[in-house]
N, C-alpha and C positions, 0 to 999 in steps of 0.2 A: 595525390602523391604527397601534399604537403603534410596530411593529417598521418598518412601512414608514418611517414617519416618519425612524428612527434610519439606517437605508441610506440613506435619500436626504441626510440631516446627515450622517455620515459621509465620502457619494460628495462632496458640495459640498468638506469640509473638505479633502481628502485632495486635489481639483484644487489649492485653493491655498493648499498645502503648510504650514497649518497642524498638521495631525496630526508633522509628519514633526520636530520640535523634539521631540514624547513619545515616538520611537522609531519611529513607524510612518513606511513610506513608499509610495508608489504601490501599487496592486495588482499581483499576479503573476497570469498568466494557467496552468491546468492544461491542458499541453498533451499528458497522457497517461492512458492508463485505468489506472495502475498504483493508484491513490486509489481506484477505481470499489470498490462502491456508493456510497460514505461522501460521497466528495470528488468530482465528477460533470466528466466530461471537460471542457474548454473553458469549465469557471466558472472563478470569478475569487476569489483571496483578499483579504484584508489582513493582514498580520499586526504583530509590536511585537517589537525584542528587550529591552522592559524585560522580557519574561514569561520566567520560567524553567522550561522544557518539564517537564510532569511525565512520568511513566509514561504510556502509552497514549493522551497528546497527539500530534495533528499538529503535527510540526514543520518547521520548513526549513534545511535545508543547501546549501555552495555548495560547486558537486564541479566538476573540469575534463574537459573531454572534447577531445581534439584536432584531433578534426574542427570542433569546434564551437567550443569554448574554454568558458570559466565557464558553468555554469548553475547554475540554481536548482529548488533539489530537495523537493518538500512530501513526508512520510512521514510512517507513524505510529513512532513513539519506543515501543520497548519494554523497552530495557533499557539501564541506567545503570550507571555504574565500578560495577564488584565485585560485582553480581546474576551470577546463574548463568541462563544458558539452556540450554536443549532443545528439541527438534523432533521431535516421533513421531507419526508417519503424517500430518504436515502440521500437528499441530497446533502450535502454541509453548505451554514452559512455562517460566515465569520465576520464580527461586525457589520452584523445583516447584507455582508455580498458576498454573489456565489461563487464560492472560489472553486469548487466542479466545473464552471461554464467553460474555461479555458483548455481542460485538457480531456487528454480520452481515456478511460477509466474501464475496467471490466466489470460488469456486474453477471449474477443468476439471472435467465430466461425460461419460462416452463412452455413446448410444446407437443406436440404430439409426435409419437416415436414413427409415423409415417414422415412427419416434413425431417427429423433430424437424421432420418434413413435418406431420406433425398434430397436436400438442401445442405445440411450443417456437415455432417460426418464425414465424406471426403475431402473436404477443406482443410481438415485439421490431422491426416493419417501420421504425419510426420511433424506434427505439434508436441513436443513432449510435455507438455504443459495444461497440454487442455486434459479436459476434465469433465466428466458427464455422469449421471447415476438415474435410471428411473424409480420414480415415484407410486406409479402402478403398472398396470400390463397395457395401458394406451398412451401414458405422460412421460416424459423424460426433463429432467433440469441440466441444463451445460453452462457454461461461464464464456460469456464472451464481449469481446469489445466493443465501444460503441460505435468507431467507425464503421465495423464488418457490420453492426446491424442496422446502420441507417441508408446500406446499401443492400442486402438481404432479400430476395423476389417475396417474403412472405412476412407477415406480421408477428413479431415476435412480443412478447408482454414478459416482464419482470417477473419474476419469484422473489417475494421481498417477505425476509423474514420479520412479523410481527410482533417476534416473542421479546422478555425482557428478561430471559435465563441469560448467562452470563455477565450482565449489564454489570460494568464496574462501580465500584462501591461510590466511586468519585465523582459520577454521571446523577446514580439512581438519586431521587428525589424524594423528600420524607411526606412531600404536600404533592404530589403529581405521580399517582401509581401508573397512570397510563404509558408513562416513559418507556419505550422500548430502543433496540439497536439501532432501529434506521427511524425512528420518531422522539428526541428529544429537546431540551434545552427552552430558553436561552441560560446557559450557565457561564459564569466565568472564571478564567484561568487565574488559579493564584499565583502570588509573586512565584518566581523561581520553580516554576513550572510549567510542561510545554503540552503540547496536545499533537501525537501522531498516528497516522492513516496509511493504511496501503491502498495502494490504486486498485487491486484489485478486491472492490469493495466489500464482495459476499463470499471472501473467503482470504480472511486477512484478522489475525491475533493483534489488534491494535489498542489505541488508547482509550475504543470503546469497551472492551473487556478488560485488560492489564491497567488501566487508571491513567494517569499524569505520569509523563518522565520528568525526573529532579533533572536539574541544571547540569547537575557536579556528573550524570551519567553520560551526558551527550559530549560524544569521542571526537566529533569532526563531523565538514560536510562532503558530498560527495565531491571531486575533480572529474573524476574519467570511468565512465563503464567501458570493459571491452569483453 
């Protein structure tokens, strides 16, 4: 009761533009699964730039796109000027600890279109998030979380992209061609630059494709999804 109570003073505060003198302003709407599990498609944040993003906060940046122009960007924040990152077999380590171990992350699964017929696919009918494609006339790849699949009656295995198309300019490495999206580093973060990830990891426009976010771009950290 206590929490509703706070969203609903918050949502009042926030129409009239009270909040937005302590930093915060209107809600930003999530118009992509790239947040998914964490940060849930088509909810709604608010967030403050008095808060200064820690480690492993979502945070928001504002990137340009020219079809579209400005947008507004929510990630998780992993890494900060001068931390060292790496990436092996998908996983991130930051200052050689795994900051993946703590949370639950979606990744790509490849099975056979018989278990996703009778395992996967009614689980999700009213998922508007999920997401599935076959691969031939017997495989199919879905995206799902890791809770759901360390409970799962059958054995699911990773679809982990190899390749190093897209790989940002900022990542790729002039002595290490092998560098790929889910296989790099250790690199590190220059001053005044940040490194962010979506949770939803094999299908997420992050800092491994789009490069380093400048300082001057990051708007505020999250306060309240609703």
């Amino acid at each position: 009761m206590k929490k509703k109570f706070t969203y609903i003073l918050i949502f009042f505060l926030i129409i009239f533009g009270v909040l937005r003198i302590s930093g915060m302003r209107s809600y930003y709407n999530i118009a992509s699964t790239g947040t998914e599990p964490n940060l849930k498609l088509n909810s709604h944040f608010v967030g403050s730039n008095l808060i200064t993003p820690k480690r492993l906060d979502f945070a928001y940046y504002s990137s340009f796109n020219e079809d579209i122009g400005e947008m507004i960007i929510i990630q998780r924040l992993i890494a900060l000027p001068n931390d060292v990152v790496k990436c092996i077999d998908g996983i991130f380590f930051v200052n050689d600890i795994n900051v993946d171990d703590s949370l639950n992350l979606r990744y790509s699964y490849k099975l056979s279109i018989e278990d996703f017929n009778r395992h996967i696919k009614n689980d999700f009918v009213n998922d508007e998030s999920f997401f599935a494609y076959p691969i031939n006339s017997d495989s199919i790849v879905t995206f799902l979380d890791e809770d759901y699949v360390e409970k799962s009656p059958i054995n699911l295995k990773r679809q982990m992209s190899n390749g190093s198309s897209g790989l940002s300019k900022d990542i790729k490495s002039k002595t290490n061609l092998s560098w790929t999206i889910n296989n790099f580093g250790p690199i590190t973060i220059p001053e005044g630059k940040y490194f962010f990830v979506g949770d939803n990891r094999d299908n997420s426009l992050d800092s491994r494709y789009n490069g380093f976010i400048d300082e001057k771009d990051i708007k505020g950290a999250l306060l309240l999804q609703f």
